[in-house]
N, C-alpha and C positions, 0 to 999 in steps of 0.2 A: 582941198588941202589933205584930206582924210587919205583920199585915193593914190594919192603921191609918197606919205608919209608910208604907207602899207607897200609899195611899190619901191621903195626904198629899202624896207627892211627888209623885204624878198630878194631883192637882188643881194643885197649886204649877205644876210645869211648863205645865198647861194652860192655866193663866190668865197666863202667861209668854210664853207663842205668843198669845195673843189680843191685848195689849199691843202683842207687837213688830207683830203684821200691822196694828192696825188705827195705827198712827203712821208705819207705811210709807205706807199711801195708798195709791191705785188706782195700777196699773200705764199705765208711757209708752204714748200712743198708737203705733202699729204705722208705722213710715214710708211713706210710702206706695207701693204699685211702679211702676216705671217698666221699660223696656224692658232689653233685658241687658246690664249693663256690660263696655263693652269696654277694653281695657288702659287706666291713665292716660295723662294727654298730659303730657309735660316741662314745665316752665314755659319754659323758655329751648330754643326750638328747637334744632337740633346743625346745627353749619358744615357748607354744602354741602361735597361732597366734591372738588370743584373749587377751592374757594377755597384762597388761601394760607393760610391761618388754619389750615386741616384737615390740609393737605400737611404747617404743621410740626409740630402735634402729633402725628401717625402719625411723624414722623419722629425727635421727644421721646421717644416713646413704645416706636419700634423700640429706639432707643440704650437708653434705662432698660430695656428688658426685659434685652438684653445684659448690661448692667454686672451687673445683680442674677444672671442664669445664670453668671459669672464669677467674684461673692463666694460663689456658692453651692459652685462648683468650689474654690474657696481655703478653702472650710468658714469664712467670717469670718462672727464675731454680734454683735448688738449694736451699740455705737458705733462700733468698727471696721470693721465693714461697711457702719454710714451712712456713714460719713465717706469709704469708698470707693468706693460709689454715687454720694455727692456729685461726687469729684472726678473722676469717669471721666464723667458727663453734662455735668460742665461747670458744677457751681453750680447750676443753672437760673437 
């Protein structure tokens, strides 16, 4: 009985994999190579570092660092701590 039941589920299962492979289909073709990828490119290039545009975000970016080492010193989390970043940058 042992022998039959195990021989049963051998075949069950085998004709189970033969099923799932053959409704899968042949595998995607391979893409094809090209040379070695180098890092992506931005979509939107970054402001010269001359421009005014750069000077005030480095300069947004200095203050917000500050406020945030400042809530972190006051140990504030959460809403109180947005709300004190908010108001130390200035709104944005």
């Amino acid at each position: 009985m042992r022998n039959s039941a195990a021989a049963i589920a051998l075949v069950t299962y085998l004709t189970c994999a033969q099923n799932v492979a053959a409704q899968a289909g042949p595998p995607p073709p391979a893409a094809p190579a090209t040379g070695p990828a180098g890092p992506p490119t931005p979509a939107v290039p970054p402001p010269a570092a001359d421009s005014p545009a750069a000077a005030a975000d480095a300069a947004r970016h200095a203050k917000r660092t500050a406020c945030l080492k400042e809530a972190k010193a006051k140990k504030l989390l959460g809403a109180e701590r947005s709300a004190y970043v908010k108001n130390c940058v200035g709104g944005y």
